[in-house]
DSSP file (Angstrom, degrees, kcal/mol; ACC not computed):
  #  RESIDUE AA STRUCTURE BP1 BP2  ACC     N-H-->O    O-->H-N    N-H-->O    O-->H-N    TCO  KAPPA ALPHA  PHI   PSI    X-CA   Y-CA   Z-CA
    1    1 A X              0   0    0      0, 0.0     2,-0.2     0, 0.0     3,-0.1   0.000 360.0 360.0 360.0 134.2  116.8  127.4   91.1
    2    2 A X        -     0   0    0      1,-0.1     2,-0.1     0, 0.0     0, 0.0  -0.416 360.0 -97.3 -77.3 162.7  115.4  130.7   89.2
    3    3 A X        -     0   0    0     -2,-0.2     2,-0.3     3,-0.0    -1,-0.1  -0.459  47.2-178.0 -59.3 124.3  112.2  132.1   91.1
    4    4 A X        -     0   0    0     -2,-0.1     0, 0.0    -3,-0.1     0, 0.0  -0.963  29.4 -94.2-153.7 139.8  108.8  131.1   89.6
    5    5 A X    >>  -     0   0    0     -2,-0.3     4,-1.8     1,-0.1     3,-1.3   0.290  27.9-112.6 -31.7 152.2  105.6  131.9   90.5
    6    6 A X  H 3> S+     0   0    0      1,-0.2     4,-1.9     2,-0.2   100,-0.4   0.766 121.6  49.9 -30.4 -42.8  103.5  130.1   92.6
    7    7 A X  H 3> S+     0   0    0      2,-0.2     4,-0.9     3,-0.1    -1,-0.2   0.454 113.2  51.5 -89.2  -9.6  101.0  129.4   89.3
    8    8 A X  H <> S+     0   0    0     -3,-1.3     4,-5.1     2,-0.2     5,-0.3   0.715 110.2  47.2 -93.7 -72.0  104.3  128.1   87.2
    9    9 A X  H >X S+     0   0    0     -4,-1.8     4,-2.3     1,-0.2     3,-0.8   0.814 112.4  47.6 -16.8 -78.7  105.2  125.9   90.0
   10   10 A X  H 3X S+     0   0    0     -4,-1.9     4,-2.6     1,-0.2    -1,-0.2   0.782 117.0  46.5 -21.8 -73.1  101.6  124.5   90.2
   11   11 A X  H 3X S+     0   0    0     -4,-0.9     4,-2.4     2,-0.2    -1,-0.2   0.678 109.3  53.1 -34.7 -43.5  101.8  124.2   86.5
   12   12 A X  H <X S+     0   0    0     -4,-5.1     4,-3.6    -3,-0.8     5,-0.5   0.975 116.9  34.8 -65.2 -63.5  105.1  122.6   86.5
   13   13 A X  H >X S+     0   0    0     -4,-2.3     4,-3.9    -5,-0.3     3,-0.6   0.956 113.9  56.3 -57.6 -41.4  104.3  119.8   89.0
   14   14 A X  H 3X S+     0   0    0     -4,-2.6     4,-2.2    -5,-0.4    -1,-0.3   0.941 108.9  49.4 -69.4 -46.0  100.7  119.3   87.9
   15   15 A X  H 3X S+     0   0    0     -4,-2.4     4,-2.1     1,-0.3    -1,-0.2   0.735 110.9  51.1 -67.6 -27.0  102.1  118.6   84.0
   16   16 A X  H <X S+     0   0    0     -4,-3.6     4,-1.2    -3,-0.6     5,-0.5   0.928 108.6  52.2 -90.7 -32.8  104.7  116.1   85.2
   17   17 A X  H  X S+     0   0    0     -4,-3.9     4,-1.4    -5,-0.5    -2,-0.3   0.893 107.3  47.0 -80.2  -4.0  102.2  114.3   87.0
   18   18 A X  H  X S+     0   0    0     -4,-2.2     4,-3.0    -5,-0.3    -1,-0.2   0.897 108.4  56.6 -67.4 -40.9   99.8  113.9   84.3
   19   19 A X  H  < S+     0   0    0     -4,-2.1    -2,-0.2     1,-0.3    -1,-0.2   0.979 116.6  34.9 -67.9 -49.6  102.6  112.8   82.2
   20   20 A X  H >< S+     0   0    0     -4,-1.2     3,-0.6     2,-0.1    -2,-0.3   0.637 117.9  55.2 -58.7 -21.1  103.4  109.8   85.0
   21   21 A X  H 3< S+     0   0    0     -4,-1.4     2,-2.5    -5,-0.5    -3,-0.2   0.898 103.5  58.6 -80.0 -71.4   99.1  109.6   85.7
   22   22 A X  T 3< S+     0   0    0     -4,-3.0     2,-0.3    -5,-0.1    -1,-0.3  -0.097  99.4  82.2 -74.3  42.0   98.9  108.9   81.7
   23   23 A X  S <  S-     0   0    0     -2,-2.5     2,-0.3    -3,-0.6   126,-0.1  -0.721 102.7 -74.4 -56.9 157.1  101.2  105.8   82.2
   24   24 A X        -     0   0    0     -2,-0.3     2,-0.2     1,-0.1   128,-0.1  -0.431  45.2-128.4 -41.0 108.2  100.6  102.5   83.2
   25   25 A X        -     0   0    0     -2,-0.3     2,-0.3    -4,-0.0    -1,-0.1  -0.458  30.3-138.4 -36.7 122.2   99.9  102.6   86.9
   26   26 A X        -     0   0    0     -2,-0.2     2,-0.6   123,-0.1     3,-0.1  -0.700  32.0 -93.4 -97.0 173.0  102.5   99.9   88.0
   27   27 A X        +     0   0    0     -2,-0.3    -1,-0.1     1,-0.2     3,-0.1  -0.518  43.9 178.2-109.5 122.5  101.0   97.7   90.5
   28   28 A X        +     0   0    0     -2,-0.6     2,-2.4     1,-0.1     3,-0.2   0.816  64.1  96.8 -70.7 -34.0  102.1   99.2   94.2
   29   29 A X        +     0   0    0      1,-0.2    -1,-0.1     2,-0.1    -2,-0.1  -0.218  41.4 130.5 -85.1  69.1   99.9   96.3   95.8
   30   30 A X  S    S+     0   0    0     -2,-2.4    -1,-0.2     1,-0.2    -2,-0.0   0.728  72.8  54.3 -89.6 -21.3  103.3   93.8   96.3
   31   31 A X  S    S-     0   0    0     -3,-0.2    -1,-0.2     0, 0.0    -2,-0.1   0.548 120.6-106.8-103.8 -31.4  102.2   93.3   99.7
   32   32 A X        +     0   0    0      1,-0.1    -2,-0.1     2,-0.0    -3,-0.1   0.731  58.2 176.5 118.0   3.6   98.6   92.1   99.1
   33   33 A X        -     0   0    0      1,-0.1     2,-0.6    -5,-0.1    40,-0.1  -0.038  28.9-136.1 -51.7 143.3   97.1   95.4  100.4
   34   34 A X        +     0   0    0     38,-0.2     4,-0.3     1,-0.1     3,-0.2  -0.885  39.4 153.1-107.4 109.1   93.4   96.1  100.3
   35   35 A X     >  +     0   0    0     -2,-0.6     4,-1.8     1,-0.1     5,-0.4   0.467  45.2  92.3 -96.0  -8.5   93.0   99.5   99.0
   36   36 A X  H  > S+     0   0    0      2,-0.2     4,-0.7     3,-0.1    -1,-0.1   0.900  94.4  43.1 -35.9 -52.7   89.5   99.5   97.3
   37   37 A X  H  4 S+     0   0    0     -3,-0.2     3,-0.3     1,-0.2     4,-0.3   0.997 129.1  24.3 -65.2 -73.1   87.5  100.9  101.1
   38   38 A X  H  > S+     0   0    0     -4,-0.3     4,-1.5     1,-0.2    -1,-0.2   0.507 108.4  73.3 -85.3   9.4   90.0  103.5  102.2
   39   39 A X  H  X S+     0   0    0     -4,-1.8     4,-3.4     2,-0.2     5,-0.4   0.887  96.2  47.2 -97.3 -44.1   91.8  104.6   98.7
   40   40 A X  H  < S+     0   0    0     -4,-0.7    -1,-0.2    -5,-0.4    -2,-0.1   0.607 111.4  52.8 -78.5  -3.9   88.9  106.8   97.0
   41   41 A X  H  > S+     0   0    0     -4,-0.3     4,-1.6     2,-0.1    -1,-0.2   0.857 108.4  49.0 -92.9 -30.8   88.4  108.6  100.2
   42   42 A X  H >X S+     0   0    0     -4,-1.5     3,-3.0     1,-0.2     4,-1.7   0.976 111.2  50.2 -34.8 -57.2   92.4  109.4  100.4
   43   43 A X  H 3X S+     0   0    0     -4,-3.4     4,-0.8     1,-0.4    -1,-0.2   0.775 108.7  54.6 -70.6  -9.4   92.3  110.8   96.7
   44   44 A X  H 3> S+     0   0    0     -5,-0.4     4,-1.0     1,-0.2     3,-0.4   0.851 101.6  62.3 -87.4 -16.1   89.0  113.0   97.7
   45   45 A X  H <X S+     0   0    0     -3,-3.0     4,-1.4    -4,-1.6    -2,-0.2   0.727  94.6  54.0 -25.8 -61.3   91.1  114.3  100.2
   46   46 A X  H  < S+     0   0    0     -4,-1.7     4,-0.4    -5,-0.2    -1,-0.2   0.876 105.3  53.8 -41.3 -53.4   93.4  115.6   97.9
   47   47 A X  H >X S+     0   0    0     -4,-0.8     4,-1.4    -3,-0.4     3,-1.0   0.904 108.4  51.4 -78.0 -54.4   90.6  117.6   96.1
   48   48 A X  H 3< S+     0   0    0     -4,-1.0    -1,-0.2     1,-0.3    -2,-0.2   0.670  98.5  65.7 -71.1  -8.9   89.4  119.3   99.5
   49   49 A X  T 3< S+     0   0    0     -4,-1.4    -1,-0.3     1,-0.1    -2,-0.2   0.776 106.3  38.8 -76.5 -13.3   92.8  120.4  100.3
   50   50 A X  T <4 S+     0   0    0     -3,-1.0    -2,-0.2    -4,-0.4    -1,-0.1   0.438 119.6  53.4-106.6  -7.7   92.8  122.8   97.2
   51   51 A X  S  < S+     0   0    0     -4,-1.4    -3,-0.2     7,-0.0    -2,-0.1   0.429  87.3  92.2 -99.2   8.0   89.1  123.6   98.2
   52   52 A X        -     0   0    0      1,-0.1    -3,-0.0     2,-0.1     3,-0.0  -0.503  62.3-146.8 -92.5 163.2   89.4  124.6  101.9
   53   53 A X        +     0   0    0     -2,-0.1     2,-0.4     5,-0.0    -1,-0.1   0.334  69.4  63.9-118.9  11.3   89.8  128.0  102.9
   54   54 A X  S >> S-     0   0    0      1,-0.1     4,-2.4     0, 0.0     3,-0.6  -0.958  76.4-126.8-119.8 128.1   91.8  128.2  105.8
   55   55 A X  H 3> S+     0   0    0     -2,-0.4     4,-1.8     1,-0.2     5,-0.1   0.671 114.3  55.3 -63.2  -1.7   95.4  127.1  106.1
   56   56 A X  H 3> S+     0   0    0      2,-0.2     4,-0.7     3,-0.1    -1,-0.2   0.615 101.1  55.4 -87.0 -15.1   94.2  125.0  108.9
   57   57 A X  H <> S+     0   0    0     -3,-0.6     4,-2.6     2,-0.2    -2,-0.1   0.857 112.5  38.7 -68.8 -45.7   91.9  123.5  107.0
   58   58 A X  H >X S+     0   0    0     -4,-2.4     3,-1.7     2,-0.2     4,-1.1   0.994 119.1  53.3 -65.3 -63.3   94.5  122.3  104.4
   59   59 A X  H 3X S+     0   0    0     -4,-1.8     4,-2.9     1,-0.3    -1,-0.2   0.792 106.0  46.8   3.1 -74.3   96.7  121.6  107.3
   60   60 A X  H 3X S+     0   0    0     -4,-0.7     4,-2.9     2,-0.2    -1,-0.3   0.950 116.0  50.9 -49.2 -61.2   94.1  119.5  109.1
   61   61 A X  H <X S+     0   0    0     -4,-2.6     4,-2.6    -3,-1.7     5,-0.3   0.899 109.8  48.5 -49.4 -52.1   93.5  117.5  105.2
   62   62 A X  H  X S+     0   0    0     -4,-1.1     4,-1.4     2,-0.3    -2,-0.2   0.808 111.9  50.7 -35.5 -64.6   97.3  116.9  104.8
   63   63 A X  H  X S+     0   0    0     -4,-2.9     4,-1.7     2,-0.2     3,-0.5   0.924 111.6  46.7 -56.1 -61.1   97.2  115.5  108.5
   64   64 A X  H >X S+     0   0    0     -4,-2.9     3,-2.2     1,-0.2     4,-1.1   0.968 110.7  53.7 -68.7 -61.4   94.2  113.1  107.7
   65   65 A X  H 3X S+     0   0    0     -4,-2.6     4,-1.8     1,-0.3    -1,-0.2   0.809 109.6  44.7 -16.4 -43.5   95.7  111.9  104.5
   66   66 A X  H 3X S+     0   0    0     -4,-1.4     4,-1.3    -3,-0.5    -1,-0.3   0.900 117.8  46.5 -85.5 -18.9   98.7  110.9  106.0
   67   67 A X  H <X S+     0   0    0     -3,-2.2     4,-0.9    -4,-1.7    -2,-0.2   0.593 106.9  55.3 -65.9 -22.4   96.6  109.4  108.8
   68   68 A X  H  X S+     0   0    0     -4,-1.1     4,-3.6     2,-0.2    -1,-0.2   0.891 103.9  58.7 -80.5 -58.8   94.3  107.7  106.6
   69   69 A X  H  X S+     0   0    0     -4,-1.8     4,-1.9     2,-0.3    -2,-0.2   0.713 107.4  45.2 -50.5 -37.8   97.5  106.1  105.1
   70   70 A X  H  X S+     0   0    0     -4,-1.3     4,-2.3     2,-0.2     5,-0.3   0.962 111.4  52.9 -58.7 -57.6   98.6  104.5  108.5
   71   71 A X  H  X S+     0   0    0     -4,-0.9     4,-4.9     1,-0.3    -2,-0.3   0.920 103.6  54.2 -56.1 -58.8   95.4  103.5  108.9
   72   72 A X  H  X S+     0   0    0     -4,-3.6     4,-0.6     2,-0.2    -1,-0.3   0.862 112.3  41.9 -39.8 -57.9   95.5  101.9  105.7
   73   73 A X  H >X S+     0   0    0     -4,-1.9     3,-4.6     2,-0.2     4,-1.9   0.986 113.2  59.6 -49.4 -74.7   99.1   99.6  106.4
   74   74 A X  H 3X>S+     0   0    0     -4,-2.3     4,-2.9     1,-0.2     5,-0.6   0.832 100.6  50.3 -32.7 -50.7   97.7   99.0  109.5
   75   75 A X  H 3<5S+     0   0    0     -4,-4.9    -1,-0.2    -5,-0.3    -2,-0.2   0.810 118.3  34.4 -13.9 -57.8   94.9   97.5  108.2
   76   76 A X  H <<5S+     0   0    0     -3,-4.6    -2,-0.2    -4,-0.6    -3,-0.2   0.854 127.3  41.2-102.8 -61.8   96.6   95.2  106.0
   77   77 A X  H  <5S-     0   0    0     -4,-1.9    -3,-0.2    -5,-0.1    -2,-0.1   0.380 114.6 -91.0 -57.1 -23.5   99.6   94.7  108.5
   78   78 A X  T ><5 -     0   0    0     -4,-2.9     3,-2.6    -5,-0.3    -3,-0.2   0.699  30.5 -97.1  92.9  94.6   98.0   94.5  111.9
   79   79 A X  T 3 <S+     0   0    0     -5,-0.6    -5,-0.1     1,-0.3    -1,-0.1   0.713 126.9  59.0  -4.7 -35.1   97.3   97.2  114.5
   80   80 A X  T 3  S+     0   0    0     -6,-0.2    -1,-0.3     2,-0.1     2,-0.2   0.616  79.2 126.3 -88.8  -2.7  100.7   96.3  116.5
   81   81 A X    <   -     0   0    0     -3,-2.6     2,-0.4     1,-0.1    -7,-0.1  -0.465  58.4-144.9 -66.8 117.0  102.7   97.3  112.6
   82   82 A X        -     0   0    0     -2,-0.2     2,-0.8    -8,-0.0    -2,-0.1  -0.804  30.3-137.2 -60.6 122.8  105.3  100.0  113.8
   83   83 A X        +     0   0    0     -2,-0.4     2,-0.1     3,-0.1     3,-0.1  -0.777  28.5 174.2 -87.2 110.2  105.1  102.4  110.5
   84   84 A X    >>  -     0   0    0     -2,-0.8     3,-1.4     1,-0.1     4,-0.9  -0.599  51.8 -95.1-126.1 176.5  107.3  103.9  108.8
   85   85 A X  H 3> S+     0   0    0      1,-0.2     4,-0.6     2,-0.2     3,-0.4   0.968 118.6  64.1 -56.7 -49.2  108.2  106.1  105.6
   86   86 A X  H 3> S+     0   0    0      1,-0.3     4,-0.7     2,-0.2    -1,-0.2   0.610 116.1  32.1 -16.3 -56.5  109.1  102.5  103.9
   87   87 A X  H <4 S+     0   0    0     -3,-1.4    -1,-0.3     2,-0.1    -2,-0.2   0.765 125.2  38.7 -83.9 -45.3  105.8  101.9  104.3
   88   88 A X  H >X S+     0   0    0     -4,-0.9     4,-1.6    -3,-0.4     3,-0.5   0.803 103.7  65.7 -63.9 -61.5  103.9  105.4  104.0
   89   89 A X  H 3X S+     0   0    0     -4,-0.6     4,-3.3     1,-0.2     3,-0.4   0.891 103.0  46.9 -63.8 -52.6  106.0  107.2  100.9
   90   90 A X  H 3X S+     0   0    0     -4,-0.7     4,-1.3    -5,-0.3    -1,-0.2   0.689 115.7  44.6 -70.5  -4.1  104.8  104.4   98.0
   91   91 A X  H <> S+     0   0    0     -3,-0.5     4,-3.5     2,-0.2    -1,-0.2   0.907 120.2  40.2 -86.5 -40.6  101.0  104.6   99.1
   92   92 A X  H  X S+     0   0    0     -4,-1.6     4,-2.4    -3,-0.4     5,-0.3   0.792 119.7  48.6 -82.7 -45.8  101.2  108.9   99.3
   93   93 A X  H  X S+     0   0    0     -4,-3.3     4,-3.7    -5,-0.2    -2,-0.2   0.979 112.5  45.5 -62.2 -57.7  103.4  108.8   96.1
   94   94 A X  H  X S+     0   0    0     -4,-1.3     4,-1.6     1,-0.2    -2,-0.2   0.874 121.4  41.3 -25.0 -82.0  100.8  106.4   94.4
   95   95 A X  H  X S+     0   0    0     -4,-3.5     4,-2.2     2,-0.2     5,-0.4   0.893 108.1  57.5  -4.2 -88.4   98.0  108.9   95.8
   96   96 A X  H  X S+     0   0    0     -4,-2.4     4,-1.9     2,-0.2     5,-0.3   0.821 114.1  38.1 -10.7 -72.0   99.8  111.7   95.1
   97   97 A X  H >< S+     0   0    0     -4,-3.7     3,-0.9    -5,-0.3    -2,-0.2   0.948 114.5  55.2 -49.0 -71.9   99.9  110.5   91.2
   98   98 A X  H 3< S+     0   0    0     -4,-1.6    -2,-0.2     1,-0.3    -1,-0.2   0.677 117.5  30.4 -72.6 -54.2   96.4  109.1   91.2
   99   99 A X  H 3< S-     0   0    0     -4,-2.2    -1,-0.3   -78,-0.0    -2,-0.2   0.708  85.6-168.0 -96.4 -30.2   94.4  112.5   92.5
  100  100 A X    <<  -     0   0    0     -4,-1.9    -3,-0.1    -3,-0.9    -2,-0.1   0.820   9.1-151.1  14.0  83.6   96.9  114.4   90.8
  101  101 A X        -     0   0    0     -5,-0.3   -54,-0.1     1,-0.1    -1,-0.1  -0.066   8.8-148.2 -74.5-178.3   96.0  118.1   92.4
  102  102 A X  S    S+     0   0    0      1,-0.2   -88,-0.2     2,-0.1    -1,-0.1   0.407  91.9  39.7-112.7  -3.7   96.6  121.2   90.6
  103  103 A X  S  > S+     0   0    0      1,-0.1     4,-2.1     2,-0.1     3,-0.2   0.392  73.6 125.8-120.5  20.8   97.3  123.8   93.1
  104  104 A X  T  4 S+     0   0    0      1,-0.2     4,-0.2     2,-0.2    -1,-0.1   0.760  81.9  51.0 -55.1 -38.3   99.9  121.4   95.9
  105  105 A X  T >> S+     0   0    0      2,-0.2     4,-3.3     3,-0.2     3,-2.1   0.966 115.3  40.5 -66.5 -68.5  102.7  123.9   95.7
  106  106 A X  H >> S+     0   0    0   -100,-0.4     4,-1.6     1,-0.3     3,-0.8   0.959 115.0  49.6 -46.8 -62.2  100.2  127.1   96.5
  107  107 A X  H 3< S+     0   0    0     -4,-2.1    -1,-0.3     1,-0.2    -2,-0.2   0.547 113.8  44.3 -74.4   5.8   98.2  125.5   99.1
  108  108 A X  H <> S+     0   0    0     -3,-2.1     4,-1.1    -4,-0.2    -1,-0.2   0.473 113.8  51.4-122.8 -10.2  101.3  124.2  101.0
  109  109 A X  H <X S+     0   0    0     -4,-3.3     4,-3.1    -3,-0.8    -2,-0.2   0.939 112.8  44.9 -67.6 -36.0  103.1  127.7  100.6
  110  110 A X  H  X S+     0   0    0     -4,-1.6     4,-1.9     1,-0.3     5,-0.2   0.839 111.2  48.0 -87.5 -32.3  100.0  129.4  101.9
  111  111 A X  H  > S+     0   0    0     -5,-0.4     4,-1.4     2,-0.2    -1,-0.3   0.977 114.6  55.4 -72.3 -41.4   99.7  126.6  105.0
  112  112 A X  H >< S+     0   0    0     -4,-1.1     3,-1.1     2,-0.2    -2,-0.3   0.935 117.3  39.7 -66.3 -77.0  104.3  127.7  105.3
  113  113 A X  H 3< S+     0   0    0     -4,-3.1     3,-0.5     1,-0.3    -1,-0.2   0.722 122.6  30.1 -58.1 -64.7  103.1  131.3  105.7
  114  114 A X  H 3< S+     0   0    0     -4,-1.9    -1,-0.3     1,-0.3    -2,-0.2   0.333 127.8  37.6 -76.5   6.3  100.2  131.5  107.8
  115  115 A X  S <X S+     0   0    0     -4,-1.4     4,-2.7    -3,-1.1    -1,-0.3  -0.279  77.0 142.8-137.6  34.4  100.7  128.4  110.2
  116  116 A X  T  4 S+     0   0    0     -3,-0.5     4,-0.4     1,-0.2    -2,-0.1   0.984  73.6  37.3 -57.2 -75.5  104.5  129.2  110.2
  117  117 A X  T >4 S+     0   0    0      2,-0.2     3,-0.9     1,-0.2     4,-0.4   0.902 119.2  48.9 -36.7 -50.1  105.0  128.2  114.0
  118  118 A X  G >4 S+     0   0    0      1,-0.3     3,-0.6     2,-0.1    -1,-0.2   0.989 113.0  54.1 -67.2 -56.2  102.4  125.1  113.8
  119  119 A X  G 3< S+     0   0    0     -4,-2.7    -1,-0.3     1,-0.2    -2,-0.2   0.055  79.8  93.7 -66.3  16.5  104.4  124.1  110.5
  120  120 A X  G <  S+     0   0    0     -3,-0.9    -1,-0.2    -4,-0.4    -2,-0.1   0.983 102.9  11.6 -53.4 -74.6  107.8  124.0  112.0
  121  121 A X  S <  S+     0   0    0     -3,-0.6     2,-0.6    -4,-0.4    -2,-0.1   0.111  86.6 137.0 -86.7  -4.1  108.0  120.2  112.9
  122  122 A X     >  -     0   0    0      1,-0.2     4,-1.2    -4,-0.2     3,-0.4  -0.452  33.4-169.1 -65.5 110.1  105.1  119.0  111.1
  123  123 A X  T  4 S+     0   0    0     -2,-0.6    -1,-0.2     1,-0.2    -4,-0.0   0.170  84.5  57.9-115.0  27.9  106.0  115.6  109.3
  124  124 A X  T  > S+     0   0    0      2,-0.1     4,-1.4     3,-0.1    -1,-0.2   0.612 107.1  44.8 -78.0 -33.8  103.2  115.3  107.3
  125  125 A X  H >> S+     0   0    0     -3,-0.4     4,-1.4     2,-0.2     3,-1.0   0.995 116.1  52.4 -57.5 -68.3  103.8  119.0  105.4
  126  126 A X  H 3< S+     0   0    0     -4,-1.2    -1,-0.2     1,-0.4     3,-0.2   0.703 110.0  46.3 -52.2 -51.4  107.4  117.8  105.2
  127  127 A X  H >> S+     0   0    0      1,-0.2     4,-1.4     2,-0.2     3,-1.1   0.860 115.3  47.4 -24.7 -60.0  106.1  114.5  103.6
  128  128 A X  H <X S+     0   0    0     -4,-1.4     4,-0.8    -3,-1.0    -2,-0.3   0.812 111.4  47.7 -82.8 -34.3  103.9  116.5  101.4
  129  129 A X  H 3< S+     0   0    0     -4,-1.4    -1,-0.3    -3,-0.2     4,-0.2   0.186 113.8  54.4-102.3  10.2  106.8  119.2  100.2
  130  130 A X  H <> S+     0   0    0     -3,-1.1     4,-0.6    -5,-0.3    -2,-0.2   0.537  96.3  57.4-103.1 -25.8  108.9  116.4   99.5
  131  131 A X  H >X S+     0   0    0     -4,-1.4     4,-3.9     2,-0.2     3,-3.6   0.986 115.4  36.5 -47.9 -85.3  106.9  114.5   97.5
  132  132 A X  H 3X S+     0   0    0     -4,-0.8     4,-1.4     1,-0.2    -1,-0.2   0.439 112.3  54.7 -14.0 -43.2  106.6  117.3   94.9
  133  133 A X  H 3> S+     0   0    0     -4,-0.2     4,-0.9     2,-0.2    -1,-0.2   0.437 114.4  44.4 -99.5 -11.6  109.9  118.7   95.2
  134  134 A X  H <X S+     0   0    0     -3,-3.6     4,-3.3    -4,-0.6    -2,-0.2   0.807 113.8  55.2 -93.2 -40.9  111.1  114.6   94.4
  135  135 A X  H  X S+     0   0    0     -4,-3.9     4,-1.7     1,-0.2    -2,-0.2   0.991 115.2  32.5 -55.3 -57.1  108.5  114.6   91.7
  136  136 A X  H  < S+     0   0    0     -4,-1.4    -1,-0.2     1,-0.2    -2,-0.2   0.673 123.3  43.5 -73.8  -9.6  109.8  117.7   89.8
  137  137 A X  H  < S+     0   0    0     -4,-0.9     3,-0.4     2,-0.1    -1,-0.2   0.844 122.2  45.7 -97.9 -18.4  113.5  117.2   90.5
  138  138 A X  H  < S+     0   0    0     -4,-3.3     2,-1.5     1,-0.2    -2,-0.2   0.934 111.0  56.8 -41.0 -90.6  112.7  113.2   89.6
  139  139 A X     <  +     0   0    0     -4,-1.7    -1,-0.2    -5,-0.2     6,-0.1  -0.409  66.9 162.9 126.2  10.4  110.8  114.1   86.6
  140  140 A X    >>  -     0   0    0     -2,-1.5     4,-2.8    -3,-0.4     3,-1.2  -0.473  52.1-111.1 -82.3 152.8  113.2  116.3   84.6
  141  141 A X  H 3> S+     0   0    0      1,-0.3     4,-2.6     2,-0.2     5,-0.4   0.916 119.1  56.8 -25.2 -75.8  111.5  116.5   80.5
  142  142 A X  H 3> S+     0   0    0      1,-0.2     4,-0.7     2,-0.2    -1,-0.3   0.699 112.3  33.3 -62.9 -20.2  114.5  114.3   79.4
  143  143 A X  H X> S+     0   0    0     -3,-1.2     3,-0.9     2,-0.1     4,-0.8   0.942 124.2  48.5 -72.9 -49.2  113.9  111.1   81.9
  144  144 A X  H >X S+     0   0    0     -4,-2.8     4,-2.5     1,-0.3     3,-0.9   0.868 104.6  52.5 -60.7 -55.5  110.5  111.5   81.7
  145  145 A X  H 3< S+     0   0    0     -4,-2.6    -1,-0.3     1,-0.3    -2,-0.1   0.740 111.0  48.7 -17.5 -58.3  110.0  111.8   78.3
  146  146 A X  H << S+     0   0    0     -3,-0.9    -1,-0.3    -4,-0.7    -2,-0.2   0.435 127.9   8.0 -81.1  -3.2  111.9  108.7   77.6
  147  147 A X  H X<  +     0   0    0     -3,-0.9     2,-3.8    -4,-0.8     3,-2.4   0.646  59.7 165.2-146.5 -25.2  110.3  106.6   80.0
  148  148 A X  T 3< S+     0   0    0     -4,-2.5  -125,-0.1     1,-0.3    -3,-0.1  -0.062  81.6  46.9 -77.6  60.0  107.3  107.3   82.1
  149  149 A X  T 3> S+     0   0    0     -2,-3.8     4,-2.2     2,-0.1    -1,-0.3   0.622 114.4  50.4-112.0 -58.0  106.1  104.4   83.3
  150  150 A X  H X> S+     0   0    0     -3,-2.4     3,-1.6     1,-0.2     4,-1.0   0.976 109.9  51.0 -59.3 -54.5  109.6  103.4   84.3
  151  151 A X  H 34 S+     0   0    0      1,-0.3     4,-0.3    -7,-0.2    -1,-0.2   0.805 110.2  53.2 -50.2 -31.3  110.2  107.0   86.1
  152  152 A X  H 3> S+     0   0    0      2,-0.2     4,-1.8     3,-0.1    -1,-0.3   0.812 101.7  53.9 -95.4   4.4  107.0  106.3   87.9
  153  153 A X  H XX S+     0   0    0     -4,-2.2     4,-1.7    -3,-1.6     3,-1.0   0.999 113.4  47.5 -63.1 -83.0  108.0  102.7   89.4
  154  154 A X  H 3< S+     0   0    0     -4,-1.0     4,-0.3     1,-0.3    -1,-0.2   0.512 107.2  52.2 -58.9 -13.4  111.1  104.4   90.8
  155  155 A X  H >4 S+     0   0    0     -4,-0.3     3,-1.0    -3,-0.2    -1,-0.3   0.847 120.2  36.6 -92.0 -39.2  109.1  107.4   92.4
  156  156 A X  H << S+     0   0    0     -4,-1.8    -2,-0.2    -3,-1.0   -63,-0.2   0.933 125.6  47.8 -84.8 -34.0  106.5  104.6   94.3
  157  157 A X  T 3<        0   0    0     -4,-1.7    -1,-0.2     1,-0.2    -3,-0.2   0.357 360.0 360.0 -39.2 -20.4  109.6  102.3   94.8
  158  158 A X    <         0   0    0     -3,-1.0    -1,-0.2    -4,-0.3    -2,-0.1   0.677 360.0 360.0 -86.5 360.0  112.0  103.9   96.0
């Protein structure tokens, strides 16, 4: 992959998700989930990770999002629900799409630099840089282009 900025990157991911946001949402809810309570607080979540000022801060959001999102199966599933990505990845992709930030690339290099040690193991960041990195290598102009309703069924599906 050639090197591009931090502000290309951004650019890049933020334009494929608008093109998958300006599709039909396809319906995630297969399970019966009720997301109305906890879903608008996720996606504001999103917004304060690219407004915080600390990489602990972002950190810290990244960590309740994905926490929120447990909390959210559980919900729906029962307190005793062992959780997994199957469960996690199509609610966070969904998210992901829905809030569609502009800066995710930057603010989760800048949490990789300064929190380097803390970010080792973390497997919500890892969750979160994977997303992105599935969106944009998912996502190339020519699938997307041709499709992107279908391209985003297979990113919340898979």
């Amino acid at each position: 992959m050639l090197f591009r900025s931090p502000d290309e990157m951004d650019r890049k991911i933020f334009q494929k998700i608008e093109l998958l946001f300006s599709s039909e949402t396809p319906n995630i809810n297969d399970k019966g989930y009720t997301y109305d309570s906890m879903m608008p607080d996720i996606l504001n979540k999103f917004d304060k990770i690219n407004n915080a000022k600390t990489p602990k801060k972002k950190l810290n959001y990244i960590k309740e999002i994905m926490s929120d999102i447990i909390n959210l199966v559980k919900f729906n599933e029962g307190e005793d629900k062992q959780v997994g990505d199957d469960d996690i990845k199509p609610i966070l992709y969904y998210a992901f799409i829905n809030a569609h930030p502009f800066k995710i690339y930057t603010d989760i290099q800048f949490i990789k630099i300064f929190l380097l040690e803390e970010c080792k193991n973390d497997k919500n960041l890892e969750d979160f840089q994977e997303m992105y990195e599935h969106i944009l290598n998912d996502t190339s102009p020519d699938k997307s282009s041709e499709n992107p309703k279908q391209t985003q069924k297979n990113l919340i599906n898979e």
